[in-house]
C-alpha positions in Angstrom: -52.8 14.4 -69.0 -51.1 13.4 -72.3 -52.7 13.9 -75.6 -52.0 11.4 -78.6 -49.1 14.3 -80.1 -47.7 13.8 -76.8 -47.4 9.9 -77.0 -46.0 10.4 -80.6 -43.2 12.9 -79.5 -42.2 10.6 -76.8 -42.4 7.7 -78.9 -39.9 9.0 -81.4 -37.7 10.7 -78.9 -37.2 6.9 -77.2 -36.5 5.6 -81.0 -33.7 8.5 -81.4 -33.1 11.0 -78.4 -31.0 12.9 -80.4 -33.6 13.9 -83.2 -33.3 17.6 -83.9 -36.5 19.7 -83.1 -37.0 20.6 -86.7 -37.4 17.0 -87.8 -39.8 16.1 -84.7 -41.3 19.2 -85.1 -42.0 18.3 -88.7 -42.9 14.8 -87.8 -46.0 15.7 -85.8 -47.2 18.9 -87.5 -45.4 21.4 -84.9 -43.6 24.5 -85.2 -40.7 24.3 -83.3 -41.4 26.8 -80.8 -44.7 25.2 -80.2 -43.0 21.3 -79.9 -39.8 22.8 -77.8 -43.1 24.3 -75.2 -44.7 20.9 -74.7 -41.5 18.9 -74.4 -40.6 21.5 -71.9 -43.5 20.7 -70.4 -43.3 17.0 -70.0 -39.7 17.5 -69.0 -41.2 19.7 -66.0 -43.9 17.2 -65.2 -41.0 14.4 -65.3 -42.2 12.7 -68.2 -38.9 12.8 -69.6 -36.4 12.0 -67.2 -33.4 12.8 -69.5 -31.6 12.4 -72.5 -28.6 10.0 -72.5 -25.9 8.0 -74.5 -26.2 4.1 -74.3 -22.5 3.1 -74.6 -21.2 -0.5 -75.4 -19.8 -1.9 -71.9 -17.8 -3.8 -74.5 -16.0 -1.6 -75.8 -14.6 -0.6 -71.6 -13.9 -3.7 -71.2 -16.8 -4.4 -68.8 -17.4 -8.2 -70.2 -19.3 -9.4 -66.9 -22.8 -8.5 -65.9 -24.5 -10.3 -63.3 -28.0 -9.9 -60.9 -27.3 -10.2 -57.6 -30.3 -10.6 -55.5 -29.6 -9.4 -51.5 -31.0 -11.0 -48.7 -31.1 -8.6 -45.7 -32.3 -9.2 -42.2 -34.7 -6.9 -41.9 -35.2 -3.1 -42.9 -33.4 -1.0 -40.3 -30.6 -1.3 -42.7 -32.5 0.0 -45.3 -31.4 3.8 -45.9 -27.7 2.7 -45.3 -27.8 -0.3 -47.7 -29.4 2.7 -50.2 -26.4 5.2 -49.1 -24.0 2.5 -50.2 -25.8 1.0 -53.4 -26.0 5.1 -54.8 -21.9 5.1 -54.1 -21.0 2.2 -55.9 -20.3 2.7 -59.6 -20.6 -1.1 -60.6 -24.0 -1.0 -59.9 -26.0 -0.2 -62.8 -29.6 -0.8 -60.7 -31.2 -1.4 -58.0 -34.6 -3.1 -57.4 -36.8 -3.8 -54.2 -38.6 -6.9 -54.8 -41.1 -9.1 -53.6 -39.2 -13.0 -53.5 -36.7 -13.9 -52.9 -34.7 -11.5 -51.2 -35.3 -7.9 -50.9 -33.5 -6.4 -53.6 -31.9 -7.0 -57.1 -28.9 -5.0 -58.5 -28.0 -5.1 -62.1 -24.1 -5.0 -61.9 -21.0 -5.2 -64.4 -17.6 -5.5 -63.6 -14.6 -6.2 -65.8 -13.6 -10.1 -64.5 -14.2 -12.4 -62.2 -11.9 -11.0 -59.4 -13.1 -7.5 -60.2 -16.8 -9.9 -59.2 -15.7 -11.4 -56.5 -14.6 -8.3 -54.8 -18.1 -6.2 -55.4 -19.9 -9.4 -53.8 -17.5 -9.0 -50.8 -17.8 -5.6 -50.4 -22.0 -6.1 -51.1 -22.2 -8.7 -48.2 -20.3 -6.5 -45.6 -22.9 -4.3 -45.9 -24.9 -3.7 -42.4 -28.1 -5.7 -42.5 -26.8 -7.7 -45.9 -27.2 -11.2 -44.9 -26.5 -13.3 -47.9 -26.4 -12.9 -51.8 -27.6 -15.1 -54.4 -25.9 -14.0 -58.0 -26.7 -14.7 -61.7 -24.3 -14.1 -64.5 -25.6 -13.2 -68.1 -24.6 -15.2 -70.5 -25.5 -12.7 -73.0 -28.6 -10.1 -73.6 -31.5 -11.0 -76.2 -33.1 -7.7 -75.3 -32.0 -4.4 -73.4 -34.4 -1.2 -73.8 -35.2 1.5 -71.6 -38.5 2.3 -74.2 -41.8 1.9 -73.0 -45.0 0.6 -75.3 -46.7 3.7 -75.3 -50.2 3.2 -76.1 -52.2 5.6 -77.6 -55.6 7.2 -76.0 -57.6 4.5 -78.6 -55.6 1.8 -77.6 -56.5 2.5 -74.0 
């Protein structure tokens, strides 16, 4: 069960995951030994899933994101359509969904071809029967932070 210092360390470690302990230690009235035990903790529990670096696709060149949604005949395909999604680097996510379809993938590629070639490869898949894809025109909002509310709010 989390307590409200819990929400408040894992609020400020989405806002900067790179905080030193001293500072977030500080920040909610820990010593440090105390604050490294209950992130420790919640990293154990899998509260915290990691620590990473959001990078720019920009800057690589990767100037094309698109959903594509998959439409597969049925789910005896499933594991292997899995097996393939977790070996292909141009795909960022993957989503099963209710809808249309049974899955969406969050994908980025450098161009068009680069596009084209991915949905190819996508569609040869056994069980894939069609795909339907959206391109992003651009992003108004990306985060991976949650609205943590505290035990009053609930």
């Amino acid at each position: 069960m989390l307590d409200d210092l819990d929400l408040t360390i894992l609020k400020k470690l989405q806002e900067n995951g790179r905080m030193k302990r001293n500072e977030l230690a500080e920040i909610v009235g820990l010593s440090v030994p105390s604050l490294s035990d209950r992130m420790r903790k919640l990293e154990e529990h899998g509260v915290i899933k990691g620590y990473y670096a959001k990078l720019d696709r920009h800057v690589f060149h990767y100037d094309i994101m698109a959903f594509v949604n998959v439409i597969m005949e049925s789910s005896k395909s499933y594991e292997k359509f899995i097996e393939q999604v977790k070996k292909t680097p141009e795909i960022l996510e993957c989503h099963s969904i209710l809808g249309e379809g049974s899955h969406v993938l969050k994908v980025v590629v450098r161009e068009t071809k680069e596009l084209e070639q991915l949905l190819s490869k996508i569609q040869s898949w056994p069980g894939v029967t069609r795909t339907v894809t959206s391109f992003v025109l651009s992003t108004l909002k990306e985060t991976t932070s949650l609205y943590l509310h505290s035990k009053k709010e609930q």
